[in-house]
SEVEXNU-160107 format. One record per residue (C-alpha): x, y, z. Coordinates in nm, 4 decimals. Layout:
<u->X; v->Y; w->Z>;
...
REM end
This chain:
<u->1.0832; v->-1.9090; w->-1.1317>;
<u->1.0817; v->-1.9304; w->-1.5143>;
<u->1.4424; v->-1.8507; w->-1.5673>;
<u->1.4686; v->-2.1598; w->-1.2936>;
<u->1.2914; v->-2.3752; w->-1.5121>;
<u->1.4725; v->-2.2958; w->-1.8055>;
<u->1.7832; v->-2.3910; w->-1.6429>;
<u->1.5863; v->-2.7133; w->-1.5299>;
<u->1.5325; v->-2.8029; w->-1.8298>;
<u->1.8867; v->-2.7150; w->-2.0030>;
<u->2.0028; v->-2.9949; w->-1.7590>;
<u->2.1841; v->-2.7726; w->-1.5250>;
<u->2.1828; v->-2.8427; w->-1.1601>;
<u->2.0041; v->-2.5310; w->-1.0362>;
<u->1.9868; v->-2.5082; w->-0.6449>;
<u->1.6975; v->-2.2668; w->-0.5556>;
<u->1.7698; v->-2.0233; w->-0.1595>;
<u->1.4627; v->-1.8586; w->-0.0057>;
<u->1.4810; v->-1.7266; w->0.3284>;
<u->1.3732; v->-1.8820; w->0.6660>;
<u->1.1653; v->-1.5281; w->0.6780>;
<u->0.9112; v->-1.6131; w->0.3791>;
<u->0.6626; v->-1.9034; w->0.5186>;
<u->0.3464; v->-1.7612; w->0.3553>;
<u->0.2602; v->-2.0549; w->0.1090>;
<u->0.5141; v->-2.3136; w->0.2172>;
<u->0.8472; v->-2.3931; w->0.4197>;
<u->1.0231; v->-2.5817; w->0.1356>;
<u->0.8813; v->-2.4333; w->-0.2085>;
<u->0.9669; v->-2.0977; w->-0.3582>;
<u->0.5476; v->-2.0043; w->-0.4347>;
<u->0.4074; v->-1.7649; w->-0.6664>;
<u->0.1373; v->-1.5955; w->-0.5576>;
<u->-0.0755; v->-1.7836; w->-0.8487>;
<u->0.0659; v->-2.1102; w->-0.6722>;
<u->0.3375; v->-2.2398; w->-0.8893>;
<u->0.5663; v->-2.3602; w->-0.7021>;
<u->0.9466; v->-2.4985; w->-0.7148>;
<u->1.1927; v->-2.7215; w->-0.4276>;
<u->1.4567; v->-2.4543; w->-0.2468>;
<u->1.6598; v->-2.4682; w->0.0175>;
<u->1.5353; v->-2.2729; w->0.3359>;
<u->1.7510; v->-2.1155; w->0.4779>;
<u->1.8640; v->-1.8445; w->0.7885>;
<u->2.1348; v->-1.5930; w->0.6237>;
<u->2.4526; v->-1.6407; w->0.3273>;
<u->2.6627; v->-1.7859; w->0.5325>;
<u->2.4231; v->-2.0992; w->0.4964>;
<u->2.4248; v->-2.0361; w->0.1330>;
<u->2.7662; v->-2.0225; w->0.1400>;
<u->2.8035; v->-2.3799; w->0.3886>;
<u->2.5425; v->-2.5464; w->0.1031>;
<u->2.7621; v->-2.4612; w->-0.1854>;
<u->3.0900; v->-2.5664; w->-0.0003>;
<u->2.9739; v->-2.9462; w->0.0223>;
<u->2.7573; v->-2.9281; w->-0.3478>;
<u->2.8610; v->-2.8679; w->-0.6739>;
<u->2.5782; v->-2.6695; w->-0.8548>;
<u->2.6022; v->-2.4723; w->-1.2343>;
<u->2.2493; v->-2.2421; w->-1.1356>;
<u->2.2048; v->-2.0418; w->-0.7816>;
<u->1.8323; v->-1.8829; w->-0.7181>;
<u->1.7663; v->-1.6233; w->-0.4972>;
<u->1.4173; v->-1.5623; w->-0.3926>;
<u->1.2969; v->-1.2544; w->-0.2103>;
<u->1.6543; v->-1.1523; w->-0.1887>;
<u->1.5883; v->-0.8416; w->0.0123>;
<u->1.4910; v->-1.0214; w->0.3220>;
<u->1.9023; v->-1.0886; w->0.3705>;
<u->2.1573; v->-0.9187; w->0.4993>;
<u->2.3723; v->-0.6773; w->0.2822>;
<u->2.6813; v->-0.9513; w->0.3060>;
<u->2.4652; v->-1.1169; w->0.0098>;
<u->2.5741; v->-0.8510; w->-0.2524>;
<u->2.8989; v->-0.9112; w->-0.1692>;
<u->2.8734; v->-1.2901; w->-0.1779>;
<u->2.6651; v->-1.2599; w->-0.5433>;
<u->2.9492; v->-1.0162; w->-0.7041>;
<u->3.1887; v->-1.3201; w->-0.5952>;
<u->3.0127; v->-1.5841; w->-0.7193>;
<u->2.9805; v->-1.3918; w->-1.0371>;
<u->3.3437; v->-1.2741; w->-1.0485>;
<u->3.5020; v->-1.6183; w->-1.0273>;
<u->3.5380; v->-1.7821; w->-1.3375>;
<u->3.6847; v->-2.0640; w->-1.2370>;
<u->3.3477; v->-2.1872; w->-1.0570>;
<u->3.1100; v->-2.0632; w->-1.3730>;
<u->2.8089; v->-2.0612; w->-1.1446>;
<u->2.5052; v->-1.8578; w->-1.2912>;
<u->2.2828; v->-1.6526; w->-1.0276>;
<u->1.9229; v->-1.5665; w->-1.0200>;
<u->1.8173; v->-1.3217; w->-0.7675>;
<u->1.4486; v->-1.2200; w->-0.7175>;
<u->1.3392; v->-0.9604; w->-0.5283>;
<u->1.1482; v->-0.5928; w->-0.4798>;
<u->1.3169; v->-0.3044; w->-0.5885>;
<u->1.1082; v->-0.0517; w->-0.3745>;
<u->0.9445; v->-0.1406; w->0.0292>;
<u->0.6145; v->-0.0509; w->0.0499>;
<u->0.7161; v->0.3148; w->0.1186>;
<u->0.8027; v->0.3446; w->-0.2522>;
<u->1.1767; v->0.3558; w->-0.1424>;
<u->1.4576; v->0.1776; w->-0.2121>;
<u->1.4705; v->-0.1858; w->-0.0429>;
<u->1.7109; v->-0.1959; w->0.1925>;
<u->1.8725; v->-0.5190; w->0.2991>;
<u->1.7947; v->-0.6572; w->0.6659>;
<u->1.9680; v->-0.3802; w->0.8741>;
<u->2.1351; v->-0.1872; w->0.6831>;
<u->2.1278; v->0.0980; w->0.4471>;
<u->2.2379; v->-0.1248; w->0.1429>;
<u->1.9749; v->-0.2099; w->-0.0939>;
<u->1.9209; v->-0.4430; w->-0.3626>;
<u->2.0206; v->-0.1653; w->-0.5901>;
<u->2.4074; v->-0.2305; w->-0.5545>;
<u->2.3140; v->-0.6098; w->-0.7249>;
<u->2.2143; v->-0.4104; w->-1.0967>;
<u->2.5534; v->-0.3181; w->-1.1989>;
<u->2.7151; v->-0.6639; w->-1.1900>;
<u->2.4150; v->-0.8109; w->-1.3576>;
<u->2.4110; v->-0.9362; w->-1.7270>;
<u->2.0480; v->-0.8855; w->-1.7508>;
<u->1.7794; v->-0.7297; w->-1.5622>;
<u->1.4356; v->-0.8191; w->-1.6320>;
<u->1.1712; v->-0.6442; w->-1.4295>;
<u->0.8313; v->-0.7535; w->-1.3812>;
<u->0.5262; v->-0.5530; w->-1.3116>;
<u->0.2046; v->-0.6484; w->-1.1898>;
<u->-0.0953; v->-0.5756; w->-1.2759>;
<u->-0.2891; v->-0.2471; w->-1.0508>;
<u->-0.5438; v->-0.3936; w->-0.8459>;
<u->-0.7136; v->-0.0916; w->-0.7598>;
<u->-1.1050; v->-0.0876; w->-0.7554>;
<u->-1.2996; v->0.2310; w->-0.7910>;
<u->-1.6230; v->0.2610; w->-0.6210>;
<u->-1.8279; v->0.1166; w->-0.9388>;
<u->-1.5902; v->-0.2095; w->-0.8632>;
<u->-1.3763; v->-0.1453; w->-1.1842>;
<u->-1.0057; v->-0.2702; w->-1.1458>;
<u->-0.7656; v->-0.0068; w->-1.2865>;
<u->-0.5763; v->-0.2457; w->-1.4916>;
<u->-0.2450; v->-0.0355; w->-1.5476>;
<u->0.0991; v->-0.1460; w->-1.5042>;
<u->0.1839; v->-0.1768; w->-1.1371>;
<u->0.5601; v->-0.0345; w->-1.0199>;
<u->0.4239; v->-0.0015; w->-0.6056>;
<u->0.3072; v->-0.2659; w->-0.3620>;
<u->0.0236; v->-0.0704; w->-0.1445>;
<u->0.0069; v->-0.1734; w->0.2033>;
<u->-0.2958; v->-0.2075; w->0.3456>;
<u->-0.4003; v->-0.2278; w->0.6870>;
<u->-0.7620; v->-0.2566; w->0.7348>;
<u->-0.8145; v->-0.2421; w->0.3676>;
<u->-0.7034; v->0.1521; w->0.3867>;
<u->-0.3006; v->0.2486; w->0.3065>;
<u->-0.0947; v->0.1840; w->0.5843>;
<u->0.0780; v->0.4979; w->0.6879>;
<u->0.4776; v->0.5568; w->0.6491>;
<u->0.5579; v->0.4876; w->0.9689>;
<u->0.4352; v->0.1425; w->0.9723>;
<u->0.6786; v->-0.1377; w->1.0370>;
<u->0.9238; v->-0.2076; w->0.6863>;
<u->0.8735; v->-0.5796; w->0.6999>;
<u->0.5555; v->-0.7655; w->0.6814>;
<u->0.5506; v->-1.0742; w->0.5242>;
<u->0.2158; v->-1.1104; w->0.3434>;
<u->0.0144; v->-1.1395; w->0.0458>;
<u->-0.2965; v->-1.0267; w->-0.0761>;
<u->-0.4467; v->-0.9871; w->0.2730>;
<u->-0.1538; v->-0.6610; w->0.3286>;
<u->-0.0636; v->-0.5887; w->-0.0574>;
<u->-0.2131; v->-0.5061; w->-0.3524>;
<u->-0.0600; v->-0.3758; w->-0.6337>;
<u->-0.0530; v->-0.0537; w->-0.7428>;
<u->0.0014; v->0.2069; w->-1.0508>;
<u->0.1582; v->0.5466; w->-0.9356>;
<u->-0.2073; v->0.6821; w->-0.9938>;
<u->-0.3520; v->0.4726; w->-0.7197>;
<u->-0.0366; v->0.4438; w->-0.5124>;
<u->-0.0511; v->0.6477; w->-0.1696>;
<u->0.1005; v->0.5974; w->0.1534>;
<u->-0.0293; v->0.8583; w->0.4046>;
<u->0.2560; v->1.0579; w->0.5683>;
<u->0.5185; v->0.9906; w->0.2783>;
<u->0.7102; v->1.3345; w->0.2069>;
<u->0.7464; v->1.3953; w->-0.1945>;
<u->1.0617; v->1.2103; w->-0.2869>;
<u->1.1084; v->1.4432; w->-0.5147>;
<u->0.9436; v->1.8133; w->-0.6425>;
<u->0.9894; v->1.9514; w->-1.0194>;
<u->0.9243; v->2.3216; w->-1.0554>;
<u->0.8274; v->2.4353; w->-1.4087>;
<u->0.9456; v->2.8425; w->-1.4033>;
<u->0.9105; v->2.8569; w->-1.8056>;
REM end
């Protein structure tokens, strides 16, 4: 949303996507969860992206929660970004890891938002903050990297459905300290034999 308004205010015409699939704080705003908010287009898939920018000119395309689409929108972002004719600029938001603490795949596939980082100029990645309270009430206050699922107020196990649009009823955020989602196999295991 800042990069947004930065464009805003550099006089571009920025067109802001969110998908049909993220209704938690409105139908017609991009929200943060501190509720800023910003006018985007809802819509269903990229072709609808694609059906909006055939009948508009725009210089600035956001992206929000980018991993609710279909795979089809890496390729559409590598050709937006490959044809310099157009010179439209895109902004893509989205999670890096599921809840699992894996890669976030794109709706049915096994694609993930991953693929986007090499045809990016810039990343910037954002942590939260870890939410985690210890039984004295004390909030960890560490650098966040995991979005902890909760069901019940307790880590919901691997197995739970991938998608579950929510906020901080089902998530908190979470340091790898605090992070923990029961069944989930070690990702990977370092042996020291020195």
């Amino acid at each position: 949303m800042r990069l947004a308004r930065r464009e805003f205010v550099a006089g571009r015409k920025v067109v802001l996507f969110k998908p049909c699939l993220d209704d938690r704080y409105s139908k017609t705003h991009i929200d943060s969860h501190n509720k800023s908010q910003l006018p985007a287009v809802v819509v269903k898939n990229t072709k609808e992206i694609m059906d909006y920018l055939a009948q508009n000119n725009v210089d600035v395309i956001g992206i929000d929660e980018i991993h609710f689409f279909t795979d089809d929108v890496v390729n559409f972002c590598v050709d937006i970004v490959q044809d310099k004719s157009k010179r439209v600029k895109i902004i893509a938001g989205g999670l890096s890891k599921d809840f699992r603490g894996e890669p976030f795949k794109f709706m049915n596939s096994h694609r993930h938002i991953g693929e986007l980082m090499p045809h990016a100029a810039s990343i910037i990645v954002l942590h939260a903050i870890c939410t985690y309270k210890d039984k004295s009430g004390n909030i960890c206050g560490k650098s966040a990297d995991y979005s902890q699922r909760l069901i019940d107020g307790k880590p919901a196990p691997y197995d739970s459905p991938l998608i579950l649009v929510g906020s901080t009823e089902c998530y908190e955020a979470r340091c790898g300290q605090h992070y923990h989602v029961p069944g989930r196999k070690k990702l990977l295991q370092f042996i020291d034999k020195s």
